[in-house]
C-alpha positions in Angstrom: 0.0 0.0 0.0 0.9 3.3 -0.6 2.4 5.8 1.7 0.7 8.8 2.5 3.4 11.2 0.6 2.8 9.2 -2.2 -0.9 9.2 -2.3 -0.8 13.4 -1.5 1.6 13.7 -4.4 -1.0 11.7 -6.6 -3.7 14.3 -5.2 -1.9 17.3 -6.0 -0.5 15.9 -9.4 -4.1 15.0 -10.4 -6.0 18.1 -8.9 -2.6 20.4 -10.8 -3.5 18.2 -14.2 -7.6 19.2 -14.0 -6.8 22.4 -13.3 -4.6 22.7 -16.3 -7.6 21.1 -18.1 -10.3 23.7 -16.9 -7.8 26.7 -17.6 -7.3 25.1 -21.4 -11.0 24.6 -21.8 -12.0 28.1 -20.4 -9.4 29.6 -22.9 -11.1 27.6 -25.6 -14.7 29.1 -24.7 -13.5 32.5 -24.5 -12.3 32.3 -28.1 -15.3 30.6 -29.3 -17.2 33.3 -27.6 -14.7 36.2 -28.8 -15.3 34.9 -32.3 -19.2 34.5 -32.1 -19.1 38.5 -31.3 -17.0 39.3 -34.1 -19.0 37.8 -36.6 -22.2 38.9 -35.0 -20.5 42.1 -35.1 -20.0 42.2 -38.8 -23.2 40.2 -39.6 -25.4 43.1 -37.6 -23.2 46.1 -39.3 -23.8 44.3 -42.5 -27.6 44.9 -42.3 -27.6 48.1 -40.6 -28.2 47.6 -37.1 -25.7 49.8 -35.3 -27.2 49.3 -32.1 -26.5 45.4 -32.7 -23.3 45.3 -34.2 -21.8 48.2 -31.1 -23.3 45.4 -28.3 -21.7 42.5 -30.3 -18.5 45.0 -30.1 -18.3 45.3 -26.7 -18.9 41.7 -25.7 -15.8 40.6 -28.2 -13.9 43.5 -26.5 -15.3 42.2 -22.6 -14.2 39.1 -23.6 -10.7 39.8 -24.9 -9.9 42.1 -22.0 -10.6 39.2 -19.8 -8.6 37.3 -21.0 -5.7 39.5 -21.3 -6.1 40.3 -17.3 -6.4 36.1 -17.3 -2.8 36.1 -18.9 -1.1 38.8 -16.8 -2.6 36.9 -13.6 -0.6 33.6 -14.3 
């Protein structure tokens, strides 16, 4: 049986490698979500709607600032 430094080392390996996951997958929605704006922005100025395409703006812009501040964090 293991001992208990090698069953915390297992913890904190495993908990450090979900972690990693959820920071990957988080980056992953932010650009799906950065994207999404974008487009939205340019489908919405396409037709006209100013109003539209200046929300779908500052969503893209929310979003990217976030992540920026995620970056510098680390």
């Amino acid at each position: 049986m293991a001992d208990k430094d090698t069953l915390m080392e297992e913890f904190v390996a495993t908990e450090a490698a979900k972690n990693e996951d959820a920071a990957k997958d988080l980056e992953r929605v932010e650009q799906e979500i950065v994207a999404e704006a974008t487009m939205s922005t340019e489908y919405d100025d396409a037709l006209g709607n100013e109003q539209a395409a200046a929300e779908d703006a500052e969503t893209a812009f929310e979003f990217e600032q976030a992540e920026i501040a995620a970056e510098q964090s680390l």
